[in-house]
C-alpha positions in Angstrom: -97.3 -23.3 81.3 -100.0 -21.8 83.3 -100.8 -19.5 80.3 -101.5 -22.9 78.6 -103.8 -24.2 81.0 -105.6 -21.0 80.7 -105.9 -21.0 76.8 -106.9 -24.6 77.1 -109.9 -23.8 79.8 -111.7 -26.1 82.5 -110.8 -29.4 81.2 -106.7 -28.8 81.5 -107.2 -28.7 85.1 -109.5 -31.7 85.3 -106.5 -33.9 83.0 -103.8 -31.9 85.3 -105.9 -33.7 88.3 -106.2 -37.0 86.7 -102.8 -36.6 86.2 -101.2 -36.5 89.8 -103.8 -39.1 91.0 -102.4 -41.6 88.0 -99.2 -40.7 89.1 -99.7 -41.2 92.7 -101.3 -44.9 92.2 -98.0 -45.5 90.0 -95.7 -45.0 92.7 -97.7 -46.3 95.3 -98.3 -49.9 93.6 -94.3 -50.0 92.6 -94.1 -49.7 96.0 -96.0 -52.1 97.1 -95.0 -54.7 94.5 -91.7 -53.8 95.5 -91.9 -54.4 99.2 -94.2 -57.7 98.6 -91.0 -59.0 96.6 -93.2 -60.4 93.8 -90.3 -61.9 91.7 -88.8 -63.5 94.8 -90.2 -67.1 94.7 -86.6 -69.3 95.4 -88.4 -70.0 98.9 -90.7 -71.9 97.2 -88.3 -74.9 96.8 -87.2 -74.7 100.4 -90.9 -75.2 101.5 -91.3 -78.2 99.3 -88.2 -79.8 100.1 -88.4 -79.3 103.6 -92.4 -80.4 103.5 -90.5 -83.8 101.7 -88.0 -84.4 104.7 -91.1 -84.1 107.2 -90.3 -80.2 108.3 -93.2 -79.0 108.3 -92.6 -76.4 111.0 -89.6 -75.3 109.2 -91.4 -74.7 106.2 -94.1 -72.4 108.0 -90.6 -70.6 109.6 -89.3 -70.0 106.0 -92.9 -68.9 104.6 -93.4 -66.2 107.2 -90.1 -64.8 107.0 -91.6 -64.1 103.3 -93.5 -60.9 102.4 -94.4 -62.7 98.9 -98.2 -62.8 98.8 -97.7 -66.3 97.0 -95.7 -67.1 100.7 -99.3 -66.4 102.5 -101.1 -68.0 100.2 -98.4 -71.7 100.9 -98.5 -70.9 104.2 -102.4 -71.7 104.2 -101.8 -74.5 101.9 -99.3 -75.9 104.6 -101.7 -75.5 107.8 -105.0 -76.9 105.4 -103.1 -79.8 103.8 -101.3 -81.3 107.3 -104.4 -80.9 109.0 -106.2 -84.2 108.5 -109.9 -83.2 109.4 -109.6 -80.8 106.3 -111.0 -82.4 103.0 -110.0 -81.5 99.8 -112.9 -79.3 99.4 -112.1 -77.4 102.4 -108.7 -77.2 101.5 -109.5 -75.9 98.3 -112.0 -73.4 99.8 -109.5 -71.7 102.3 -106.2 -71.6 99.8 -108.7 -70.2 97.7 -110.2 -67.4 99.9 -106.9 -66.4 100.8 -105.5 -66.8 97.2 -108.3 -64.5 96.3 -107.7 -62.1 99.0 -104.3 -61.6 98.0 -105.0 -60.9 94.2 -107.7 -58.1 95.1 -105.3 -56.6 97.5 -102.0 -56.4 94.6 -105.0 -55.4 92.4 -107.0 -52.6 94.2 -106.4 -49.5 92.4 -105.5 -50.5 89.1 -109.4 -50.3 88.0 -109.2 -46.3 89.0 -106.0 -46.1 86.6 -107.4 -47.6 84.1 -110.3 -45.4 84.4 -108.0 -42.4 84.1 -106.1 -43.7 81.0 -109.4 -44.4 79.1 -111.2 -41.0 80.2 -108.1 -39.0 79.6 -108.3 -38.9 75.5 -112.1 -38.4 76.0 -111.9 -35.4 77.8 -109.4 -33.9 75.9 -111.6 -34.1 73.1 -114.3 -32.8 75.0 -112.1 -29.8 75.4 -111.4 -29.9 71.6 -114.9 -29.5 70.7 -115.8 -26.7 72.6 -113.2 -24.6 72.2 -114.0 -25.5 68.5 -117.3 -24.1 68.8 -115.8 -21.3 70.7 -114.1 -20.6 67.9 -116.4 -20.4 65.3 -118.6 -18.7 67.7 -115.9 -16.0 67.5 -115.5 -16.3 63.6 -119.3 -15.3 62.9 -119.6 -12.6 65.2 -116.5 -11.2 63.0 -119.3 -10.8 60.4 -117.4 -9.8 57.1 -114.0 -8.8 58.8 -112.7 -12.1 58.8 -109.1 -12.9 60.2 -107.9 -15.8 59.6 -105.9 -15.5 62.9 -109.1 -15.9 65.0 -109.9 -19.5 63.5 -106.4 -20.3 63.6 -105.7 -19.2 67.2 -108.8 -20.8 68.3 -108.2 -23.9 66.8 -104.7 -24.8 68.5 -105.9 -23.7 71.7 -108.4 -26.1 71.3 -106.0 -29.0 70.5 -104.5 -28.1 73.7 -106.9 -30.2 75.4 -106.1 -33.2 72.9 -102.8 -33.3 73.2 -102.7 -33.0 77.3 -105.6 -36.2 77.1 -103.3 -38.4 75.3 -100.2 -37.0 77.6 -101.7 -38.3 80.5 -103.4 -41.2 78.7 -100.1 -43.3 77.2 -98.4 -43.6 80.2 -101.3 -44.3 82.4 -102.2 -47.3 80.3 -98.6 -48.4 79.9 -98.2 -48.6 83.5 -101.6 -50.3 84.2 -100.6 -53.7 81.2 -96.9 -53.7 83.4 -98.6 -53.7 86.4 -101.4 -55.9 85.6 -99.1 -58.1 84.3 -97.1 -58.6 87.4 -100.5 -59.5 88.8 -101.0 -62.6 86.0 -97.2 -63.7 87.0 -98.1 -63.8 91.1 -101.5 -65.5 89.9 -99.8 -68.1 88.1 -97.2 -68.7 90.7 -99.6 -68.8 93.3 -101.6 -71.7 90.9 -98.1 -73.6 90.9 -96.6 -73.5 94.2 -100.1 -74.3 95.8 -100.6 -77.3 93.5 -96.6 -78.6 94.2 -97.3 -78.1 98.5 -100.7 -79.9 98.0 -99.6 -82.3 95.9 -97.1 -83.5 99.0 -100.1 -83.8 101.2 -102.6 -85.5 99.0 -104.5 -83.1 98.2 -104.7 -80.8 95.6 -107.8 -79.3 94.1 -109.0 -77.9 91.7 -107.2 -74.3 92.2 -109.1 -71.9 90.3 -110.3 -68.9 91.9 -107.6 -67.2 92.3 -106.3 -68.2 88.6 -109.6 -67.5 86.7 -110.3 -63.9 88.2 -109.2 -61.3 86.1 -109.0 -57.8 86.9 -112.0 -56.7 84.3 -114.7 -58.8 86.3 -113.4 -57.3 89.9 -114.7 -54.0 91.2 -111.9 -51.8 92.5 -112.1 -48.2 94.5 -110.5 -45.5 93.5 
């Protein structure tokens, strides 16, 4: 192996680093959506009945024994709605913000693996090219004692490069869809329980800031 990543020069090492850090975000956001519980949302029709028997501090009890982002995001929609001084537009506002807050937080560092699984093929083929030119570079300084085994050597340690890009590319983009798909599902269940707890109070907005960002228009840190 390490003979490889000599034969395959600089860029092996820079996909080898790309690598571990695509592998770390992987297990650190299973882990996370994991411990949030994301596909947990039966407490949801606890909340509403007990919000339709007049329990509201019951249903704040149930919603903070929740580590479900969508639980934080009812839990605000509880305190906004039975609060009467709040209008509909404030309500909105603050389910919103923290609606919002909760998306970037499940969604921070899925922009830097994406970055990794679209850069990956790219530098591999920036390794293929100049080890390509490397290569021929070698094949005219043979002058007229050609060996075929020069070009032919040169050229598959050139596709090194290639072939470790789209190694680290495919599963880096497979696990960023699944993952950013788990973000749509809390998004829309965040839309839907928020919209059902409002609805009991009176007032439900118009909830779309935390449905209409996606995870293109959102900077994230690496």
């Amino acid at each position: 192996m390490y003979s490889l990543f000599q034969q395959g020069g600089a860029v092996m090492y820079v996909l080898l680093l790309m690598s571990v850090l695509a592998t770390t975000i992987i297990l650190l956001k299973l882990y996370q959506f994991s411990r949030s519980g994301l596909r947990r949302s039966a407490f949801v029709d606890d909340v509403v009945l007990a919000l339709q028997r007049n329990e509201n501090g019951q249903a704040l009890q149930n919603l903070q024994q929740q580590n479900s982002p969508v639980a934080r995001v009812l839990e605000s929609a509880v305190r906004c709605g039975a609060d009467p001084a709040m209008s509909t537009g404030d309500v909105e506002a603050e389910v919103s913000r923290v609606g919002s807050a909760q998306i970037r937080a499940l969604e921070s560092w899925l922009r830097g693996l994406s970055s990794i699984a679209h850069l990956s093929p790219l530098l591999g083929l920036l390794g293929t090219v100049t080890g390509m030119i490397a290569a021929f570079m070698n094949l005219e300084a043979a002058g007229s004692r050609v060996d075929p085994s020069i070009l032919s050597g040169g050229i598959w340690e050139a596709l090194l490069t290639t072939a470790f890009g789209l190694t680290v590319a495919i599963p880096a983009m497979a696990a960023f869809y699944y993952l950013e798909g788990e973000v749509d599902h809390v998004r829309a269940d965040m839309k839907d329980a928020s919209i059902r707890v409002l609805r009991h109070f009176g007032k439900t907005p118009h909830i779309g800031t935390h449905d209409d960002e996606r995870i293109e228009d959102e900077p994230h840190g690496i």
